[in-house]
C-alpha positions as CSV (number, residue, x, y, z in Angstrom):
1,X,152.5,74.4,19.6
2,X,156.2,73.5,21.0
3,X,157.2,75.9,23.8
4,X,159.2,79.1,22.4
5,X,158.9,78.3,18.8
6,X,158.8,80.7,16.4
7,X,158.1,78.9,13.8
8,X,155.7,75.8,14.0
9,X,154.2,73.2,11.4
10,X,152.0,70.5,12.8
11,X,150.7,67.3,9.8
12,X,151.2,69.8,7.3
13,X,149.5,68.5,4.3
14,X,149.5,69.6,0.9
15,X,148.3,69.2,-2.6
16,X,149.1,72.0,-5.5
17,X,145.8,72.6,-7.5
18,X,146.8,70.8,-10.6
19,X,148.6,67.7,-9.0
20,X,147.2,64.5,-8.2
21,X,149.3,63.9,-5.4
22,X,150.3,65.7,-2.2
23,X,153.6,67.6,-2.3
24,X,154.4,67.0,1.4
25,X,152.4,64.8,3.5
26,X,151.7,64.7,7.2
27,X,155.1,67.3,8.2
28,X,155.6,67.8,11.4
29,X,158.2,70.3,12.9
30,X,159.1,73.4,15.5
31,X,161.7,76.1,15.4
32,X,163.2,77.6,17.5
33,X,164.6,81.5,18.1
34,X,168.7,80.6,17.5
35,X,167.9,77.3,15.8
36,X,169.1,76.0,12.3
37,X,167.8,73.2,10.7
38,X,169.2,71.7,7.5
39,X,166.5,70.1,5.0
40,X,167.9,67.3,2.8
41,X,166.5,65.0,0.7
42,X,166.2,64.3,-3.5
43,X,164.5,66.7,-6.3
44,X,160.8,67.0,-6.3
45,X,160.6,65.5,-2.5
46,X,158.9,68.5,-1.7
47,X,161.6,70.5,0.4
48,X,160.9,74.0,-1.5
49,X,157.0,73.5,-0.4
50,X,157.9,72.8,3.2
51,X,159.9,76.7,2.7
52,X,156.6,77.7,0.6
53,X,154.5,76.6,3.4
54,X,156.4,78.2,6.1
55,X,157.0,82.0,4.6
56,X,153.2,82.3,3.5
57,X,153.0,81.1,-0.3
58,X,151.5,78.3,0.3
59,X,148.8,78.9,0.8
60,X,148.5,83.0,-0.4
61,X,150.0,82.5,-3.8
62,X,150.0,78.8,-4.4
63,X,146.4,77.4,-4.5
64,X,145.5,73.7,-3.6
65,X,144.5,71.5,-0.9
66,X,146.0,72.2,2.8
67,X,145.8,70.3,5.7
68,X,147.1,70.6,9.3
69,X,148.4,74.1,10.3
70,X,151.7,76.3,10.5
71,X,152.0,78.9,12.7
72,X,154.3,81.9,12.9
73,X,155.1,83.4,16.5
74,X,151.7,81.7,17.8
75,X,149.4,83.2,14.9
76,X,148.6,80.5,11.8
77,X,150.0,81.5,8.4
78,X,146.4,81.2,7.0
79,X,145.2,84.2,9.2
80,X,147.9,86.5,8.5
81,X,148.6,88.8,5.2
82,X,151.9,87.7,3.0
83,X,152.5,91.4,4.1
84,X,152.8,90.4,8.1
85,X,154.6,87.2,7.6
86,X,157.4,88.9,5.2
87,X,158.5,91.1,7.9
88,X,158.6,87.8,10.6
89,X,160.0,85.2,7.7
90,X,162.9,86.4,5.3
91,X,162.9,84.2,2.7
92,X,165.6,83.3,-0.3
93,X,163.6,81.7,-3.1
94,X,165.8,79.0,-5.5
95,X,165.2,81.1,-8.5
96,X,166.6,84.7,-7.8
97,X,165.5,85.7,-10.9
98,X,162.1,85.5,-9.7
99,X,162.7,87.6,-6.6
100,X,164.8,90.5,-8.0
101,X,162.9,93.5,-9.5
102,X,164.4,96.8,-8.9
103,X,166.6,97.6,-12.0
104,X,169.8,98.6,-10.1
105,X,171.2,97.4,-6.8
106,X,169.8,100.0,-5.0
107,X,166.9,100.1,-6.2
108,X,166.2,96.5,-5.2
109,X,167.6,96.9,-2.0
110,X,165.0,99.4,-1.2
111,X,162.1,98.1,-2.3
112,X,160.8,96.0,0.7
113,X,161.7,98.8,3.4
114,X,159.8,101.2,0.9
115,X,157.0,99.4,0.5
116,X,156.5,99.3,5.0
117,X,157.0,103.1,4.8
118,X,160.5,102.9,6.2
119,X,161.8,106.0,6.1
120,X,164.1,107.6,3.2
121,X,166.9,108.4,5.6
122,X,166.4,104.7,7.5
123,X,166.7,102.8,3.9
124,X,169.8,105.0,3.1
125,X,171.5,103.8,6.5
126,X,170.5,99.9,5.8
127,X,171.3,99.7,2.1
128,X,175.0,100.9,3.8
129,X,174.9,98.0,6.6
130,X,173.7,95.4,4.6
131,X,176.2,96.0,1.7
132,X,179.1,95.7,3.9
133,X,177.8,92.7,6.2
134,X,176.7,91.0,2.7
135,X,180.5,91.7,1.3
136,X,179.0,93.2,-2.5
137,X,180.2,96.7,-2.3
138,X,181.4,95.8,-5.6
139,X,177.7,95.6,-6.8
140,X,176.9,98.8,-5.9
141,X,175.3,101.0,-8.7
142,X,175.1,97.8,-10.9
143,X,171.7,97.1,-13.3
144,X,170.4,94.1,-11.7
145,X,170.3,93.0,-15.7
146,X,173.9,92.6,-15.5
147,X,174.4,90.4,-12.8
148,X,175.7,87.1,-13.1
149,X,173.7,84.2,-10.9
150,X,175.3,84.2,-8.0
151,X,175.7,87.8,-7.7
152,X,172.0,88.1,-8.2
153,X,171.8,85.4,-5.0
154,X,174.1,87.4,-3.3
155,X,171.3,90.5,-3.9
156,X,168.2,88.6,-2.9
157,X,170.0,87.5,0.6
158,X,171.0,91.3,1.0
159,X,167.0,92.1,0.1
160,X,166.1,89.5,2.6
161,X,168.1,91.4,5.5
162,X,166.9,95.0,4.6
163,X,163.8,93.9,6.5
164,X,165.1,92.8,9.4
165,X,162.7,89.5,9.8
166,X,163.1,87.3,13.1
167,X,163.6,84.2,10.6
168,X,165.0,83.0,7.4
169,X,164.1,80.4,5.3
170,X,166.6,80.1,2.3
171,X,165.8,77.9,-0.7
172,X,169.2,75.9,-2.2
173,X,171.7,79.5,-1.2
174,X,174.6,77.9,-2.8
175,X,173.8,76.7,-6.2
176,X,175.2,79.6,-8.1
177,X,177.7,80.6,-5.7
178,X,181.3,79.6,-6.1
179,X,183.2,78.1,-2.6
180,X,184.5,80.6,-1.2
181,X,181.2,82.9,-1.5
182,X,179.2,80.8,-0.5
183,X,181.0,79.6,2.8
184,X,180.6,83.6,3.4
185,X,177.0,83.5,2.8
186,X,176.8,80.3,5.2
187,X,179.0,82.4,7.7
188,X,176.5,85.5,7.8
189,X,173.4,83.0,8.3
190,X,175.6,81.5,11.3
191,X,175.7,84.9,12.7
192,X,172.5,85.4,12.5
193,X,171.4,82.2,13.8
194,X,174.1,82.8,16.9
195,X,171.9,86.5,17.4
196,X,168.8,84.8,17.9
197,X,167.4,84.5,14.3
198,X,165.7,81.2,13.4
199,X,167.4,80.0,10.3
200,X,166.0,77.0,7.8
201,X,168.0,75.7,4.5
202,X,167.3,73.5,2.2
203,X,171.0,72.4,0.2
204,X,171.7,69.5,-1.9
205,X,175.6,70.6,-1.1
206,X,175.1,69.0,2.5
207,X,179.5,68.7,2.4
208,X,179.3,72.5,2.7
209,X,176.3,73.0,4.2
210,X,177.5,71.6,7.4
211,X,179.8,74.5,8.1
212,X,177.3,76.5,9.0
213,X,176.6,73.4,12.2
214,X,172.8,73.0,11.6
215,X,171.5,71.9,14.8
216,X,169.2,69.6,13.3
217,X,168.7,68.0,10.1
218,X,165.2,66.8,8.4
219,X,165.3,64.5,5.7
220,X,162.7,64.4,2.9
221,X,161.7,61.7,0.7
222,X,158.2,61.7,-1.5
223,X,156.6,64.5,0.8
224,X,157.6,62.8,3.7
225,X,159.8,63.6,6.6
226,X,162.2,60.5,7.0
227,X,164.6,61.9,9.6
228,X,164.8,64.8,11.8
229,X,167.8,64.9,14.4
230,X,170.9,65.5,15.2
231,X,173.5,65.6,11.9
232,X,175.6,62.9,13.8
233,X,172.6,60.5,13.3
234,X,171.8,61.7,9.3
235,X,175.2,61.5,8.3
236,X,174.8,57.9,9.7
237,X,171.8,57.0,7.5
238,X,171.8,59.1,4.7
239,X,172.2,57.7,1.2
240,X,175.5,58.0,0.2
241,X,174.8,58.3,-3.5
242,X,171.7,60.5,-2.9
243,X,173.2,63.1,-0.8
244,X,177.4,65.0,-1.5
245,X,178.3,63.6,2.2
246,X,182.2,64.6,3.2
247,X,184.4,62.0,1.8
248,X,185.8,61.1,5.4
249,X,181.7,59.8,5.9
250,X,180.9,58.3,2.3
251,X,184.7,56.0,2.9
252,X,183.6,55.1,6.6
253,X,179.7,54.1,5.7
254,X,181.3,52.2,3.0
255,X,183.9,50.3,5.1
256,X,181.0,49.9,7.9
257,X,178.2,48.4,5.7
258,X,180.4,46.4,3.3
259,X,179.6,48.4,0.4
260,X,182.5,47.7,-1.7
261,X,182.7,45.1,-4.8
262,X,185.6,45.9,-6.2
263,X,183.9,47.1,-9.2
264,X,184.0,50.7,-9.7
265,X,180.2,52.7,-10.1
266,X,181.4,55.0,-12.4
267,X,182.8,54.5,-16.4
268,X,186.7,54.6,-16.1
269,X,188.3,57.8,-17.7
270,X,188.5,57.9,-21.6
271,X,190.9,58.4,-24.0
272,X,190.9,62.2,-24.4
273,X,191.0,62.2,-28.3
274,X,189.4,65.5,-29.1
275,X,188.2,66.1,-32.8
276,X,188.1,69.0,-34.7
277,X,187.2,73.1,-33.8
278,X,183.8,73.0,-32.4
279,X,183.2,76.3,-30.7
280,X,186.6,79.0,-30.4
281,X,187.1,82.3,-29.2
282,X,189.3,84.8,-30.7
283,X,190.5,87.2,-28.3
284,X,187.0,88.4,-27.5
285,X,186.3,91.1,-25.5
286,X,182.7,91.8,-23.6
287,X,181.4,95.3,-22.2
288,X,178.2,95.2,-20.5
289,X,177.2,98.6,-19.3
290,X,180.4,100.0,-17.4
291,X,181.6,96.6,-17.0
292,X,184.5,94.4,-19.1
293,X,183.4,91.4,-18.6
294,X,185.4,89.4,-21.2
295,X,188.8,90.6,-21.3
296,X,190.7,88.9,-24.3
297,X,189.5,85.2,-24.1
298,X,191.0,83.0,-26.6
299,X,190.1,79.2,-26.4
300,X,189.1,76.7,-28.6
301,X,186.5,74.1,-27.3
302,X,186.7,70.9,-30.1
303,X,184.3,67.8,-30.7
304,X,184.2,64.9,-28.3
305,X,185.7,67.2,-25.5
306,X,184.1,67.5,-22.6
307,X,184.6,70.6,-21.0
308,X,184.1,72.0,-17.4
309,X,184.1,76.0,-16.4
310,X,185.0,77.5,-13.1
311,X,185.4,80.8,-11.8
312,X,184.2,82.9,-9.0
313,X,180.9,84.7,-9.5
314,X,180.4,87.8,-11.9
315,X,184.1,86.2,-13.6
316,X,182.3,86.0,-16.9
317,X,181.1,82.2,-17.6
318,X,178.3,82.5,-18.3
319,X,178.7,85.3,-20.4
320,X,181.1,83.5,-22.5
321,X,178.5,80.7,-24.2
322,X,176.0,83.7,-24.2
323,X,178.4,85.0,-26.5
324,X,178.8,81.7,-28.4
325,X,175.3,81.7,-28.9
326,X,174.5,85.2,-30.4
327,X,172.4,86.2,-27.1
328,X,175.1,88.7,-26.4
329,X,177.4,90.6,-29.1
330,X,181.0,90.2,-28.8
331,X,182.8,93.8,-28.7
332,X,185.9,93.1,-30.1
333,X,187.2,89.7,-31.4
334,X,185.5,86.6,-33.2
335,X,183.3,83.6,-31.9
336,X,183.4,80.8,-34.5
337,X,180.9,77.9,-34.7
338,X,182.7,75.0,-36.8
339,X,185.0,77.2,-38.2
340,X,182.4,80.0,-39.2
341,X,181.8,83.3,-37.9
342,X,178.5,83.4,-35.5
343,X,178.0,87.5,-37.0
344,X,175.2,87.7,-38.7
345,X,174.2,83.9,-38.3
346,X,170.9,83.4,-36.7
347,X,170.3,82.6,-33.3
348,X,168.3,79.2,-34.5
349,X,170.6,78.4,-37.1
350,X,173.2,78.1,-33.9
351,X,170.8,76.1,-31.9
352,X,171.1,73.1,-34.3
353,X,174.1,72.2,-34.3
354,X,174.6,73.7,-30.4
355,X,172.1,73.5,-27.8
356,X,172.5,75.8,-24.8
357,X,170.4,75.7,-21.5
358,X,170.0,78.1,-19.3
359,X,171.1,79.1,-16.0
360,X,167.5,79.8,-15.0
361,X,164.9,78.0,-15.8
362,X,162.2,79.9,-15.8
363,X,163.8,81.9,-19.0
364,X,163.2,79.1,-21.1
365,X,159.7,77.6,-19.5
366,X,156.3,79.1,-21.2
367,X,154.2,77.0,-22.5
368,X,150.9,76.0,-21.1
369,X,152.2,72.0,-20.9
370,X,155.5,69.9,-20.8
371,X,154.4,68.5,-24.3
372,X,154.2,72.0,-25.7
373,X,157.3,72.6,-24.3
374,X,159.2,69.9,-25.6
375,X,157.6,70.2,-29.1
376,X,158.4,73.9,-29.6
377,X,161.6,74.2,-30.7
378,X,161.5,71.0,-33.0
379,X,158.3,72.2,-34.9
380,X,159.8,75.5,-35.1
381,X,162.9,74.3,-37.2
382,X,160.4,71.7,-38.8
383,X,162.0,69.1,-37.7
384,X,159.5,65.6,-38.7
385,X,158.2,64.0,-35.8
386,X,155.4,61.3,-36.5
387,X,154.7,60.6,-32.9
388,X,154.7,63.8,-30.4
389,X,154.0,62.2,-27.4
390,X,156.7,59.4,-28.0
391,X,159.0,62.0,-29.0
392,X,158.4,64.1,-25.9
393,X,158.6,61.2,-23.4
394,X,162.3,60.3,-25.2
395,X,163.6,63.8,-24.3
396,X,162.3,63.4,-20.7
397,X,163.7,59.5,-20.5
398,X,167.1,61.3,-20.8
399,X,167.0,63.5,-17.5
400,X,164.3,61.0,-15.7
401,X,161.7,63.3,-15.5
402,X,159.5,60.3,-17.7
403,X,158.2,58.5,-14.6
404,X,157.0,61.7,-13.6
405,X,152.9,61.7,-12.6
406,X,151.1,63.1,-15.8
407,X,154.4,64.4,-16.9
408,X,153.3,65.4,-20.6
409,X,150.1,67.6,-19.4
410,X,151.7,69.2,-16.1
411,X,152.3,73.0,-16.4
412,X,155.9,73.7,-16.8
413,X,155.8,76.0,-13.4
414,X,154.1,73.3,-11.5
415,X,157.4,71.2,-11.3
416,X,159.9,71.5,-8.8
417,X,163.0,73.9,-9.7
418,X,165.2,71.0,-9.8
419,X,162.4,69.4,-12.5
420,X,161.9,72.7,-14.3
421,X,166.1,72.8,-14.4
422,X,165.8,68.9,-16.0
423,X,162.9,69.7,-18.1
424,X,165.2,72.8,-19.4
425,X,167.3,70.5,-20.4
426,X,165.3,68.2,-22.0
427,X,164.3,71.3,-24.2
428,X,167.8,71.8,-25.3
429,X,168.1,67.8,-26.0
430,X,165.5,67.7,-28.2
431,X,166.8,69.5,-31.0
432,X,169.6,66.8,-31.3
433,X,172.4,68.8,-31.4
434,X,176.1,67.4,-32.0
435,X,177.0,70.1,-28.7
436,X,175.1,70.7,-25.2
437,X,176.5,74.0,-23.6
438,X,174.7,73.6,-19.5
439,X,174.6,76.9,-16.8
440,X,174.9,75.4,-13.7
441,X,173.5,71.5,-14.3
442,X,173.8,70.5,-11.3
443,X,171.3,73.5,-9.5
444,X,168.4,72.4,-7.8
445,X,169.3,68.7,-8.5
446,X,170.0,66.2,-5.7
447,X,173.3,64.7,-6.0
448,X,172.2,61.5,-7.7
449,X,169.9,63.3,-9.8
450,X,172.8,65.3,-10.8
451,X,175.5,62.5,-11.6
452,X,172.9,60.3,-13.3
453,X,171.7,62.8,-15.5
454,X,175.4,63.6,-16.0
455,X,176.4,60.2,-17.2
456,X,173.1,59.8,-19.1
457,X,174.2,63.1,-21.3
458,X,177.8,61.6,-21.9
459,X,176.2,58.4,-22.9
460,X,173.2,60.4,-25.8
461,X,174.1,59.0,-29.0
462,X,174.9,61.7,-31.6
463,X,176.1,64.4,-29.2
464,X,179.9,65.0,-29.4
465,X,180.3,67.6,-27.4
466,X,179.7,69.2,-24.0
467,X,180.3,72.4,-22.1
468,X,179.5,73.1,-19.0
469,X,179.4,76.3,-16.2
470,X,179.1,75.1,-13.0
471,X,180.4,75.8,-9.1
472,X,180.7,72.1,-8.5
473,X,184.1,71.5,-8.2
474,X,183.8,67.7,-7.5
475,X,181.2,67.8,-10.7
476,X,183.1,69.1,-13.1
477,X,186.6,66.7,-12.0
478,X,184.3,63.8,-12.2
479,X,182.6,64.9,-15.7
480,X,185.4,66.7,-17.7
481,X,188.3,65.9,-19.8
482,X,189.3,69.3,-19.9
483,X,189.2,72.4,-16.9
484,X,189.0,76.0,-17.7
485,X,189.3,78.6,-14.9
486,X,188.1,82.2,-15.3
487,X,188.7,85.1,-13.5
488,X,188.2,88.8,-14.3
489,X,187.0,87.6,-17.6
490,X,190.7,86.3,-18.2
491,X,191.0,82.4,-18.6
492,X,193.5,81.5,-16.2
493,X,194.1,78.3,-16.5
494,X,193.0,75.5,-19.3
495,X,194.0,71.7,-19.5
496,X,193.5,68.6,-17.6
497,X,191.3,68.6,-14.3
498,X,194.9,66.7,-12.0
499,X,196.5,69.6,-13.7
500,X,194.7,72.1,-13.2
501,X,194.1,71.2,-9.3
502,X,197.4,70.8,-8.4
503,X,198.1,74.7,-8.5
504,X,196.5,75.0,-5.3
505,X,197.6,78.9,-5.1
506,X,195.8,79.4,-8.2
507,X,192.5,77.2,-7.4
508,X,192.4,79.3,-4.2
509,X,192.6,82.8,-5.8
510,X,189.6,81.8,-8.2
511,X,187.3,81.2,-4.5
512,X,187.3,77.5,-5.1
513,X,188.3,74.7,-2.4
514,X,190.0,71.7,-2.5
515,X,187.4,69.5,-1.6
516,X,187.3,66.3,0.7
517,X,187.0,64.6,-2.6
518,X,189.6,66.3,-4.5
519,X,192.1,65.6,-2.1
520,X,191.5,62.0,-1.7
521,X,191.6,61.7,-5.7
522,X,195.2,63.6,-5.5
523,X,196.2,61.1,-2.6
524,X,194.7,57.9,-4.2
525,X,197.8,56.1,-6.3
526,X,195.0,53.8,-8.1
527,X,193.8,56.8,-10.5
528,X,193.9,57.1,-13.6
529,X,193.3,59.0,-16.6
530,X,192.4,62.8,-16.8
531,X,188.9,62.5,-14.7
532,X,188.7,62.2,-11.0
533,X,186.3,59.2,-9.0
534,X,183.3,60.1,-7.5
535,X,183.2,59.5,-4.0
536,X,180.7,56.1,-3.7
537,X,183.0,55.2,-6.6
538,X,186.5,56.0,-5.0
539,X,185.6,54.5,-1.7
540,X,184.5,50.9,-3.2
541,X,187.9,51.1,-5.2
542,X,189.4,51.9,-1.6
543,X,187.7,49.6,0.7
544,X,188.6,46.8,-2.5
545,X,192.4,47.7,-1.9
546,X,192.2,47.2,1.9
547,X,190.7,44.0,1.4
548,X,193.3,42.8,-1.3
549,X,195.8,43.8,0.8
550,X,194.6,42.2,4.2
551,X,194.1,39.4,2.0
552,X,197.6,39.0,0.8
553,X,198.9,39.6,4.8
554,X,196.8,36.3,5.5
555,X,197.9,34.2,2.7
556,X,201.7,35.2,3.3
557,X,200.9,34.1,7.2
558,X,199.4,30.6,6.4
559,X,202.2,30.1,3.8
560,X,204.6,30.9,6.6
């Protein structure tokens, strides 16, 4: 074991009890008391099994095969109780659906202190202090049912600090947090880290990520640690269309390995030529419990659009294609389906001619296989299919989970979240709907997972439409024709994503950032249309125009 590590893992090995292969192979790594380390690497890589390994579940609650050893303050994890190692290692899963259980905010809050026989008058004095240091007063009294995504996040970190651990291993903090709350959340892990608390991410958003200065970085790649150093030397190596790099590094890599073709990665911008009413809201209001969380919203999202939501967290966007799709009754105004009232129409009636994913997973995943998952909804709206397996490996084909080991007999809940949040997807693909409404798309997927499967949706014959939520700012620029912003539960702003950028005073007050992207899109004179580049993308075109232009300095020389 490394001298004064608190946390150490030494050729950790290990195979889940249903796969064939190992989910990480042969990890090696210490921690230190004060130290952060930032885990990168692509979906599936097995980066949430590392975290698994290192707060107990692997091997308490996950069965399998396990090799080498990790140890917690000295004592291995396979000697000590879940119990014991939950009150050395806090730990923030992916899914926080899966770690909240207390019906209100409270109630949640003290459930871990409650269950070490904290007592009453102790909880009462750390629900206070971690309220305030977390920034949710505005949570407080809430049903946990009633929570958006990221304010459920918000919840499970707050649950995480109620038991004061030594260490915290957090599982993908910022996918369902808008920019502004999540560089809080990255600022109360710095502050932790700087009081002597061991800290380990794992983030696909490395561009934010890095604010909270990880002192080392491991990279992951088929179980396997690739790199693990200083984030000079990663961001010096990393793949620049695997991992969201800072724009500044993805332009200088490209300049520096002669990247650039002059032929741009990504389709140009369309013709926006929207067709008729697909989905519309009618100045619909929401209530859930005490809340308003609709206030009003008219909009009206047509065929062939492609349309992007923002908003900070709890501002109702996910609650508005709830609405669209019957799971939650509109209080006052209408939600129309092509043209028709959604009252009264059933919820699979909707789904045919609009599939909707969502923002968790594991609320659509229960079937025993990926087959049986795939197949459900189709044989449930008898819907022929003369070969299921074909069928089922189609669906997959679309959001690359088809290459996948066994994919068709795996359990649902074996895959990684970011191939449980593809799979979820696949689901909603395989009823061939004209629309796809996606929570969050991009959570839990690395970043090329993400913009393939992107592009790869665009591209699916027969669908017309898509609308997506998501806190992706450079995502939803590079993806939509058309930007709405909530806040409150008001729409604030609606129209082209240039246009809807350029009021930085309003982009701010919704907790979203001008990214390094975003401003060198605004700055770049070569774009066009209504979509932003992406960033391999706008460098090539970049680097192309430096070399035209040194190119016409030489010929104007020799013809001098």
């Amino acid at each position: 074991m490394a001298p004064g590590a608190l946390i150490d893992v030494e050729g950790l090995t290990f195979r889940y009890r249903r796969a064939t292969e190992p989910a990480v192979r042969d990890v090696t790594l210490s921690i230190a008391p004060g130290e952060v380390v930032l885990v990168a690497g692509p979906s599936g890589c097995g980066k949430s099994t590392l975290l698994r390994a290192i707060n107990g579940l692997v091997p308490h609650a996950y069965s399998g095969e396990l090799s080498g050893s990790v140890r917690i303050d000295g004592r291995p994890t396979t000697e000590l109780r879940l119990r014991e190692i939950g009150q050395i290692i806090g730990t923030l899963l992916q899914d926080p659906a899966k770690q909240i259980i207390g019906a209100t905010v409270e109630a949640e809050l003290a459930f871990g202190p409650e269950n070490l026989a904290v007592s009453p008058a102790e909880i009462r004095n750390r629900i206070r202090e971690v309220i305030a240091d977390t920034g949710i007063p505005h949570l407080s009294g809430r049903e946990t049912a009633h929570l958006s995504g990221g304010e459920r996040q918000l919840l499970a970190m707050a649950g995480a600090l109620m038991l004061r651990p030594r260490a915290y291993v957090v599982d993908e903090p910022l996918a369902n947090l808008d920019p502004a709350t999540a560089r809080h959340l990255l600022g109360m892990l710095r502050v932790l880290a700087d009081a002597g608390h061991a800290v380990v991410i794992v983030e696909h958003r490395v561009e934010e990520a890095l604010e909270l200065r990880p002192d080392r970085v491991l990279a992951m790649d088929d179980g396997r640690a690739t790199y693990l150093g200083p984030v000079d030397g990663f961001l010096a190596t990393a793949d620049t269309r695997a991992v969201k790099l800072p724009f500044e590094v993805v332009l200088a890599r490209t300049r520096d390995e002669d990247l650039a073709t002059g032929t741009p990665g990504q389709t140009a911008a369309r013709e926006l030529v929207p067709g008729p009413s697909r989905l519309a809201f009618e100045a619909v209001d929401v209530r859930l419990g005490e809340r308003d969380v609709l206030r009003g919203v008219s909009a009206d999202l047509r065929a062939r659009e492609a349309v992007a939501v923002l908003g900070p967290n709890g501002s109702g966007k996910t609650t508005l294609f709830r609405t669209a799709m019957g799971l939650v009754d509109p209080d006052a105004g209408t939600v129309r389906v092509d043209g028709e009232d959604t009252r009264g129409r059933p919820i699979a009636d909707l789904a045919r001619s609009i599939g909707y994913v969502f923002q968790s997973p594991s609320q659509m995943l229960f079937a025993r296989t990926v087959r049986e998952e795939l197949l459900f909804g189709p044989r449930n709206l008898a819907m022929p299919i003369s070969d299921p397996d074909a069928f089922a490996l189609e669906a997959l084909r679309r959001t690359g989970l088809a290459d996948v080991e066994d994919i068709l007999d795996r359990p649902p809940l074996t895959l990684s979240f970011g191939q449980q949040k593809r799979l979820a997807i696949a689901i909603g693909l395989a009823l061939d709907p004209r629309t796809l409404i996606l929570d969050e798309p991009s959570a839990g997927q690395d970043h090329r997972s993400a913009e393939r499967f992107m592009t790869a949706v665009e591209e699916i014959g027969g669908l017309e439409s898509l609308y997506f939520v998501t806190h992706d700012a450079d995502l939803a620029l590079t993806h939509a024709d058309r930007i709405l912003v909530l806040r409150d539960g008001r729409i604030v702003a609606d129209g082209p994503p240039a246009t809807v950028v350029e009021d930085e005073a309003l982009w701010q007050s919704c907790n979203l950032d001008r990214t390094s992207l975003i401003v060198a899109n605004l700055a770049w004179p070569g774009r066009s249309g209504h979509r932003f580049l992406d960033a391999p993308t706008l460098a090539a075109e970049m680097v192309a125009a430096e070399r035209g232009s040194r190119a016409g300095e030489g010929g104007a020389i020799v013809g001098a």
